[in-house]
C-alpha positions as CSV (number, residue, x, y, z in Angstrom):
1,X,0.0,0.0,0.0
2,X,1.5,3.5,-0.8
3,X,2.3,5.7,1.8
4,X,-0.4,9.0,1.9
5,X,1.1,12.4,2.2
6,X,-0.6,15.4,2.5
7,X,0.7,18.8,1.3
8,X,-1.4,21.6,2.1
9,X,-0.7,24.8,0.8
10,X,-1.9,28.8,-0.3
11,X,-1.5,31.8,-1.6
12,X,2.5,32.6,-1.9
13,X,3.2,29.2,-1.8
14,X,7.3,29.1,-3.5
15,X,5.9,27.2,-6.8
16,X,9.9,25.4,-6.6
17,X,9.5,23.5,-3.6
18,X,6.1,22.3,-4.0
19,X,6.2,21.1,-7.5
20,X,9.5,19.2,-6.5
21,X,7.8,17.9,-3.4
22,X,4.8,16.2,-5.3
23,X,6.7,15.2,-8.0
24,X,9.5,13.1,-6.4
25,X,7.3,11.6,-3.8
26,X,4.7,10.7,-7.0
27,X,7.9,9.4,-9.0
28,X,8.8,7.2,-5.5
29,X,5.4,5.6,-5.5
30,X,3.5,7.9,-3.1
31,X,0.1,8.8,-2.9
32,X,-0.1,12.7,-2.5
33,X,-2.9,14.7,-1.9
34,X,-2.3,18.7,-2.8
35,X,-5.2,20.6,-0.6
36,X,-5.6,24.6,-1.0
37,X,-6.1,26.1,2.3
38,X,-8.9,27.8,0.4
39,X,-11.3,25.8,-2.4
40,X,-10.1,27.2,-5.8
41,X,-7.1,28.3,-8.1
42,X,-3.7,29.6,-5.5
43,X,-1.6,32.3,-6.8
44,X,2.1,30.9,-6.2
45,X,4.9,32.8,-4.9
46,X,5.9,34.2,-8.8
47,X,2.4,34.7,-9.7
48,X,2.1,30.8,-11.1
49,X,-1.7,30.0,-10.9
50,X,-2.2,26.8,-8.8
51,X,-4.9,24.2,-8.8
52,X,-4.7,21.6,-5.8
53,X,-6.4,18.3,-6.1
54,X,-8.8,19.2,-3.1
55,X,-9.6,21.4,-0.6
56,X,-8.2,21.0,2.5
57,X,-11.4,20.6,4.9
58,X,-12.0,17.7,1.8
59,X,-9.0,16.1,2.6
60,X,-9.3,16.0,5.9
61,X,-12.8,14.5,5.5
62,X,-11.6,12.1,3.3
63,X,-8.6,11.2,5.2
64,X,-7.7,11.5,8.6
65,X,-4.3,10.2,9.0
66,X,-1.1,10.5,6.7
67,X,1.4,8.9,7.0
68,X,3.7,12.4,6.1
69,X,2.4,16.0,5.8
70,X,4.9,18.3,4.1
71,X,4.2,22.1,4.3
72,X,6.6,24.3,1.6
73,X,7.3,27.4,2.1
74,X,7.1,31.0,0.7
75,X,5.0,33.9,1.5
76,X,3.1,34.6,2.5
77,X,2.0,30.8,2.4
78,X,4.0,30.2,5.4
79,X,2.5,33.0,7.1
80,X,-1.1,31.6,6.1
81,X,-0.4,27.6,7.5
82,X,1.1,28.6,10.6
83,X,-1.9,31.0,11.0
84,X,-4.5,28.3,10.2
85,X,-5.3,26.8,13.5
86,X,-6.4,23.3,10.9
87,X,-3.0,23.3,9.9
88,X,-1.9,23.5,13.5
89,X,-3.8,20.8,14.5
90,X,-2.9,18.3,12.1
91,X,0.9,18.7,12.0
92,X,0.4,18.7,16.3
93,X,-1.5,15.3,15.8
94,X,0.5,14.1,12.8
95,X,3.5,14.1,15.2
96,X,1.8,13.1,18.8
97,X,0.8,9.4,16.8
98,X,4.6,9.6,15.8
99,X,3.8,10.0,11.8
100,X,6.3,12.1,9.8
101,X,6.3,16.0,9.2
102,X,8.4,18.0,7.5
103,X,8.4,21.6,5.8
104,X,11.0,24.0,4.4
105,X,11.8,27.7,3.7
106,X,9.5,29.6,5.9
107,X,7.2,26.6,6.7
108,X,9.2,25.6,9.9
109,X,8.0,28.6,11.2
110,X,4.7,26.4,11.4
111,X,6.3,23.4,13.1
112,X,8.1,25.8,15.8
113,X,4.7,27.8,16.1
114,X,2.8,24.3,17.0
115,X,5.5,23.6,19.4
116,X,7.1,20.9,17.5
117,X,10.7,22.5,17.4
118,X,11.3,22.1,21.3
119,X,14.8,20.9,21.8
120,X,15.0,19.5,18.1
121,X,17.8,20.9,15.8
122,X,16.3,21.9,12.6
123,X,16.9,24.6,9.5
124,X,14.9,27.2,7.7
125,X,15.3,29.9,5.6
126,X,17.3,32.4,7.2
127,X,15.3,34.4,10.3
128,X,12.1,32.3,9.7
129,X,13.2,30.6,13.2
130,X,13.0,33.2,15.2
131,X,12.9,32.9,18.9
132,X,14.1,28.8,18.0
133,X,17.7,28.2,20.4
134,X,20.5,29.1,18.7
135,X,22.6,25.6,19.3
136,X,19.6,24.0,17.8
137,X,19.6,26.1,14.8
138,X,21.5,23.7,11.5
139,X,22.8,25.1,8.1
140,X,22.9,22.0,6.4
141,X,20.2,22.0,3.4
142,X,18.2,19.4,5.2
143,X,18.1,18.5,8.9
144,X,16.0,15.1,9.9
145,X,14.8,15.2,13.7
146,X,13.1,11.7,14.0
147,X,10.0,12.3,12.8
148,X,10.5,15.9,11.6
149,X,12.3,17.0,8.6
150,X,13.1,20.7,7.9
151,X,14.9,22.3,5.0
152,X,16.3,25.1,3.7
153,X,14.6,26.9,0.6
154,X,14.2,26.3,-3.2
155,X,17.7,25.4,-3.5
156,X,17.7,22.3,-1.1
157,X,13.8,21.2,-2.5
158,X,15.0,18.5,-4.1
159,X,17.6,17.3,-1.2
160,X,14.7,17.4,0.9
161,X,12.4,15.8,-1.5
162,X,14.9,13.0,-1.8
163,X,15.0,12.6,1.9
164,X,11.3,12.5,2.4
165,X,11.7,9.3,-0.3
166,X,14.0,7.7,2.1
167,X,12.3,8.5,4.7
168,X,9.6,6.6,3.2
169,X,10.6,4.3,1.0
170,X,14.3,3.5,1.9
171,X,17.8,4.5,0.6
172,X,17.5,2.3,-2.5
173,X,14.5,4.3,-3.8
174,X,15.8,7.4,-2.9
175,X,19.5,6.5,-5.0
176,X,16.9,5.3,-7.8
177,X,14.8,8.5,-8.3
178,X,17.8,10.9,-7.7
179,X,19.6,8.6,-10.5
180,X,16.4,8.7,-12.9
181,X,16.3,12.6,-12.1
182,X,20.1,13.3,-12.7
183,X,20.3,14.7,-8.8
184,X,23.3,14.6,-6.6
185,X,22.8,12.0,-3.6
């Protein structure tokens, strides 16, 4: 059975991360379901229009558990999740039952907003961790914290794509798609 991820995202959304995201997990095998925060078309971060598969009250209806939710990052997308007290909830539950989450650029900001980040070294884009201890503060592209992944920005999406794969899937999967993709591993 393929693993079911969850990527919510809205308005601002960096169009980079989240079209890597999808499309390595998809390549890997994963079932992914893209849910606007809002029902309807989502202006990305460089003004791409955006149509996610549902709405994400629909796919929370439709599934309550994942077994990974990513959130990506720009603004003010970011800004929006970690605002959304649905969001909140979910990535707060996701990680209580000891399921994966993971987000990058700004989107830690939502992890270390729902508490998540306490005592747990992770990475963002620069100054979205404020108030997050500096020793736990990484610069490596991505950081993995058991169940919580964090990355950089739009240059590391597909590092941190790959290691959501591995996460996943194992190693070998994650050497195959990086190979089929031409990406350094």
């Amino acid at each position: 059975m393929s693993p079911h991820v969850l990527v919510p995202f809205s308005d601002g959304v960096e169009e980079i991360e989240l079209a890597t995201i999808v499309d390595v997990l998809r390549r890997a095998g994963a079932d992914v379901t893209t849910a606007g925060l809002k029902p309807g078309p989502i202006t990305g971060r460089s003004r791409m229009i955006l149509m996610p598969g549902a709405s994400l009250d629909d796919a929370l209806a439709t599934r309550g558990a994942f077994d990974l939710v990513v959130l990506p990052g720009g603004l003010p997308n970011a800004h929006l999740l970690r605002d959304d007290p649905r969001i909140v909830a979910l990535v707060q539950s996701e990680a209580a039952a000891g399921r994966k989450v993971a987000a990058i650029c700004a989107a830690p900001s939502v992890l270390l907003h729902a508490g998540l980040l306490n005592d747990v070294p992770a990475t963002s884009y620069p100054g979205a961790l404020k108030g997050h201890p500096a020793n736990l503060l990484r610069d490596d592209p991505v950081v993995v914290s058991g169940n919580i992944t964090t990355s950089r920005g739009p240059g590391t999406a597909m590092a941190f794509a790959l290691s959501l794969v591995e996460s996943l899937f194992g190693a070998k999967t994650a050497v195959k798609i990086a190979g089929d993709v031409l990406a350094d591993r």
